[in-house]
Structure formats: structure tokens, C-alpha cells
GUDODO-935915 format. One record per residue (C-alpha): residue number from 1; residue in three letters; x, y, z. Coordinates in steps of 0.25 Angstrom, whole numbers. Each point is the difference from the previous one (the first is absolute). Layout:
# GUDODO-935915
<site><pos>NUM</pos><code>ala</code><xx>X</xx><yy>Y</yy><zz>Z</zz></site>
...
***
This chain:
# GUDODO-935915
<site><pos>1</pos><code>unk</code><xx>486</xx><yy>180</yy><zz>471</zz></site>
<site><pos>2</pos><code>unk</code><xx>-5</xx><yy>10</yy><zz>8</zz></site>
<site><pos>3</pos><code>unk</code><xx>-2</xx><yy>-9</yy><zz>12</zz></site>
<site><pos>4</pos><code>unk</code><xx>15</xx><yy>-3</yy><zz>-2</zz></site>
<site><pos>5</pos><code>unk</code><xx>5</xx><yy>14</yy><zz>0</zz></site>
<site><pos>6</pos><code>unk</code><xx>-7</xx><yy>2</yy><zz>13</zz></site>
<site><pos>7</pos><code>unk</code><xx>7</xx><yy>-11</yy><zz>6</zz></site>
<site><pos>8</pos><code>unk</code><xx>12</xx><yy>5</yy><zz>-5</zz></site>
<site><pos>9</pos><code>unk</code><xx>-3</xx><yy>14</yy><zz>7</zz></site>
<site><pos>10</pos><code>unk</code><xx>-4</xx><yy>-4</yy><zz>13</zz></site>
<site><pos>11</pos><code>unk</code><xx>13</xx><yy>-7</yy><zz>0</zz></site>
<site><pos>12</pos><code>unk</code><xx>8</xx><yy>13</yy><zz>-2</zz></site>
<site><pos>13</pos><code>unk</code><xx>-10</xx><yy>5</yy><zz>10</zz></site>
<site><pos>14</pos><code>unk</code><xx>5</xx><yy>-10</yy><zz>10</zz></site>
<site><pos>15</pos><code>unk</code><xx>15</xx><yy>2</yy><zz>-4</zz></site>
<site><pos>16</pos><code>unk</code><xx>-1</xx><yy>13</yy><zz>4</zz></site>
<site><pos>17</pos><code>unk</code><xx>-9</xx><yy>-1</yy><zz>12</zz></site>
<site><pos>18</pos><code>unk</code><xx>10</xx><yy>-11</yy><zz>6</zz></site>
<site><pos>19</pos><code>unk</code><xx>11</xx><yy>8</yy><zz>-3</zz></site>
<site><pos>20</pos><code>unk</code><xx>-6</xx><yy>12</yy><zz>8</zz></site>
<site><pos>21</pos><code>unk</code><xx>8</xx><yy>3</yy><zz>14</zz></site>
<site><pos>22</pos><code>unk</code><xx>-15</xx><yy>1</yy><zz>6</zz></site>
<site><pos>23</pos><code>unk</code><xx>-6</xx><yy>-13</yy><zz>-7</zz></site>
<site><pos>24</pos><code>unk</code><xx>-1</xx><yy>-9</yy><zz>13</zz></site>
<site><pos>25</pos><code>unk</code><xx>-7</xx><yy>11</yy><zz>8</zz></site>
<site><pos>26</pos><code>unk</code><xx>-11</xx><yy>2</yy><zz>-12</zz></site>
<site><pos>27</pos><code>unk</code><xx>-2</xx><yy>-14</yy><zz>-3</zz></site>
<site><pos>28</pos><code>unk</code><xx>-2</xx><yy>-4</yy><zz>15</zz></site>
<site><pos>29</pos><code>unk</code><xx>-9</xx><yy>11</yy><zz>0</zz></site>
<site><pos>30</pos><code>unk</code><xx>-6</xx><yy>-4</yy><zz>-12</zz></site>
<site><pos>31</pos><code>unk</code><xx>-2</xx><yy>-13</yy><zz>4</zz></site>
<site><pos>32</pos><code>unk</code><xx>-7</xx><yy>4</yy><zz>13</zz></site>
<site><pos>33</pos><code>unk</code><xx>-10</xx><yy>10</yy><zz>-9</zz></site>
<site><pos>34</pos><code>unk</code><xx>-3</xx><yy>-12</yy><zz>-10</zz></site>
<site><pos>35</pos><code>unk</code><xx>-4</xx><yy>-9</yy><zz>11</zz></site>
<site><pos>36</pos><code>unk</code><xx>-7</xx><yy>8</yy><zz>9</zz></site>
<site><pos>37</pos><code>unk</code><xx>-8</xx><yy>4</yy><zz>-14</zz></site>
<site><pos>38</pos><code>unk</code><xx>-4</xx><yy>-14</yy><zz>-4</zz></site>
<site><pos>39</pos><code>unk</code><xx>-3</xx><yy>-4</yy><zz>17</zz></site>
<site><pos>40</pos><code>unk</code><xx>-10</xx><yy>11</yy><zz>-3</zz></site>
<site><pos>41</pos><code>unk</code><xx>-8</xx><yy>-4</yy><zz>-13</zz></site>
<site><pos>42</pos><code>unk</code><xx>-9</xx><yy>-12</yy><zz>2</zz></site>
<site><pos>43</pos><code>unk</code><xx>-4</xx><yy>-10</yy><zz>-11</zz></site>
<site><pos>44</pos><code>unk</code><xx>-12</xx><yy>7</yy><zz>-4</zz></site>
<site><pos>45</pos><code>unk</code><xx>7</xx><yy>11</yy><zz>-3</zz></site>
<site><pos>46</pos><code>unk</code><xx>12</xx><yy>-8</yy><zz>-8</zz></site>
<site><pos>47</pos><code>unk</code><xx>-12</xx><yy>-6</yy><zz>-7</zz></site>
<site><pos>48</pos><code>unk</code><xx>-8</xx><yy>12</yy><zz>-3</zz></site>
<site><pos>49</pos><code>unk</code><xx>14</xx><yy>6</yy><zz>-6</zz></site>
<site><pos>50</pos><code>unk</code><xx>3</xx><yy>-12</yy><zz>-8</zz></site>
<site><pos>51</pos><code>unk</code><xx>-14</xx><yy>0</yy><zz>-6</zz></site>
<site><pos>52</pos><code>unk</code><xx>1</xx><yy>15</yy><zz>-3</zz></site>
<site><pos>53</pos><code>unk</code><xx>14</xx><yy>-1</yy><zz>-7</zz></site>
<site><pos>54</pos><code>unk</code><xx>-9</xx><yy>-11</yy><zz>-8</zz></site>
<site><pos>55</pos><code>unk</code><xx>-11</xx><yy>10</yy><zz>-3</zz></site>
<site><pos>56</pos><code>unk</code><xx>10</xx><yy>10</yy><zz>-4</zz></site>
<site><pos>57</pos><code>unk</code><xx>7</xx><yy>-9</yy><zz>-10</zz></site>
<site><pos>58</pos><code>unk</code><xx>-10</xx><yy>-5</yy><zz>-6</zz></site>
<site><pos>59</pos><code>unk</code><xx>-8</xx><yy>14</yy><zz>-4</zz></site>
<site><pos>60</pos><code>unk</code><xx>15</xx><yy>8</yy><zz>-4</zz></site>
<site><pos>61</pos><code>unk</code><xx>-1</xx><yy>4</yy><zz>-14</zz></site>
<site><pos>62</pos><code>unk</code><xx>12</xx><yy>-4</yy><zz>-8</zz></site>
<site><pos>63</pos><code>unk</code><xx>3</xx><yy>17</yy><zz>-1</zz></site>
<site><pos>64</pos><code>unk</code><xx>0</xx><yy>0</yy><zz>15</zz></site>
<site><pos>65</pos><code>unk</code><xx>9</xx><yy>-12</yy><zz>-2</zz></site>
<site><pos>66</pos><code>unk</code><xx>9</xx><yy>7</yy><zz>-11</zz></site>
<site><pos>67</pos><code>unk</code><xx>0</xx><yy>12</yy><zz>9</zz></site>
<site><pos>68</pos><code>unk</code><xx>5</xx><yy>-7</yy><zz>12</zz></site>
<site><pos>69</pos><code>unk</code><xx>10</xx><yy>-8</yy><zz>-8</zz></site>
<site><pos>70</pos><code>unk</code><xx>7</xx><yy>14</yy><zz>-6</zz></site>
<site><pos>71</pos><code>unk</code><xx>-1</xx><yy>5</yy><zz>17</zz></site>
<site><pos>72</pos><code>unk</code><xx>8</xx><yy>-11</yy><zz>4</zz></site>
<site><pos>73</pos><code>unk</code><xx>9</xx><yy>0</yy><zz>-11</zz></site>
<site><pos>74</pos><code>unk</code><xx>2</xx><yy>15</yy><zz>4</zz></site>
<site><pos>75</pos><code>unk</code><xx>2</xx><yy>-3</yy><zz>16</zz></site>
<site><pos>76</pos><code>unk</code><xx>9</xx><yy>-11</yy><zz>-5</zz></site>
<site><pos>77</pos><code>unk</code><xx>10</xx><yy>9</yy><zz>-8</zz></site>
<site><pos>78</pos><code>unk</code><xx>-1</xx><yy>11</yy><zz>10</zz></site>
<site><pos>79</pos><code>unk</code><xx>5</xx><yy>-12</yy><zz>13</zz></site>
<site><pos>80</pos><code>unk</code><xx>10</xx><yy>-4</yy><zz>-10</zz></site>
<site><pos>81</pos><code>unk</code><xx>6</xx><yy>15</yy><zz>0</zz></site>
<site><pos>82</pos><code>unk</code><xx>-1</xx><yy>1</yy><zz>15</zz></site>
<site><pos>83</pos><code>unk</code><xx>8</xx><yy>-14</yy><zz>2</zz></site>
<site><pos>84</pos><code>unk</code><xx>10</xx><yy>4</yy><zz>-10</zz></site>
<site><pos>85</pos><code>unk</code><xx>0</xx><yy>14</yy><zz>8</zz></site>
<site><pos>86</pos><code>unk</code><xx>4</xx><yy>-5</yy><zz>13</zz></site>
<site><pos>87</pos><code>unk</code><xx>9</xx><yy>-11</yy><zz>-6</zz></site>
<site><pos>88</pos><code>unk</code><xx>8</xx><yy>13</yy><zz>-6</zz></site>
<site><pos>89</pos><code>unk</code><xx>-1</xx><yy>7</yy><zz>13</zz></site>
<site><pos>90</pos><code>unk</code><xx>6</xx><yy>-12</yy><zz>9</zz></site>
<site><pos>91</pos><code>unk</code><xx>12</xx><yy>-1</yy><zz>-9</zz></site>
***
């Protein structure tokens, strides 16, 4: 369920960016950032991040996982309000 609610929010995100009167300029710039970052990172280093976010999963207490559920949830409630915010301001 939570996997889906995020789905449905970067969806609105992207509504919202495409709908922006500066989205081509950001996302050609954003594209050019994102692909000089990943010319930069070499396979150790994707390997050692891969192994790390292993590590990390494996040793997170279900409290930690509880906590970081309810942060999520909080972020995702507050995107909500600024997407139906700007969706009252553009009308």
C-alpha cells in the first residue's frame, strides 16, 4: 500500500512538474546533472553502495523501521498539501 501511495505522488509530482512554464529548461538541466553524476561513479563505488544499503537493511531494528514508516507517511501527507496548493493556485 505504501509503495503504491508513492507511485501515486510522484505522479502528481510529475503533473505538476510537466505543467510548470520552466519544466523543459529544469529537466534538460537535470538530465545533464544525472548523467554527468553517474559518468563520474565507477563500479566499485555502485558496488560498495549496493553492499552498504544491504548492511543497513539487514541491521535496521523494526523501531527504526516504524519510525521511518510514520516519516514517510508525514512527507507524504505534507507533498499532498503542496500539490493540491499549487493545483488551487493555477486555477
Amino acid at each position: 500500500m505504501m509503495e503504491e501511495e508513492l507511485k501515486d505522488i510522484w505522479g502528481e509530482l510529475k503533473d505538476v512538474w510537466r505543467n510548470s512554464s520552466q519544466s523543459e529548461k529544469i529537466e534538460l538541466q537535470m538530465s545533464g546533472l544525472l548523467a554527468e553524476l553517474k559518468s563520474k561513479v565507477s563500479q566499485f563505488e555502485k558496488d560498495s553502495i549496493k553492499k552498504d544499503i544491504k548492511m543497513i537493511k539487514s541491521s535496521t531494528s523494526q523501531f527504526e523501521k516504524d519510525s521511518i514508516k510514520r516519516d514517510v507517511t508525514n512527507i507524504t501527507t505534507s507533498i499532498r498539501k503542496i500539490i493540491q496548493y499549487f493545483k488551487k493556485k493555477k486555477e
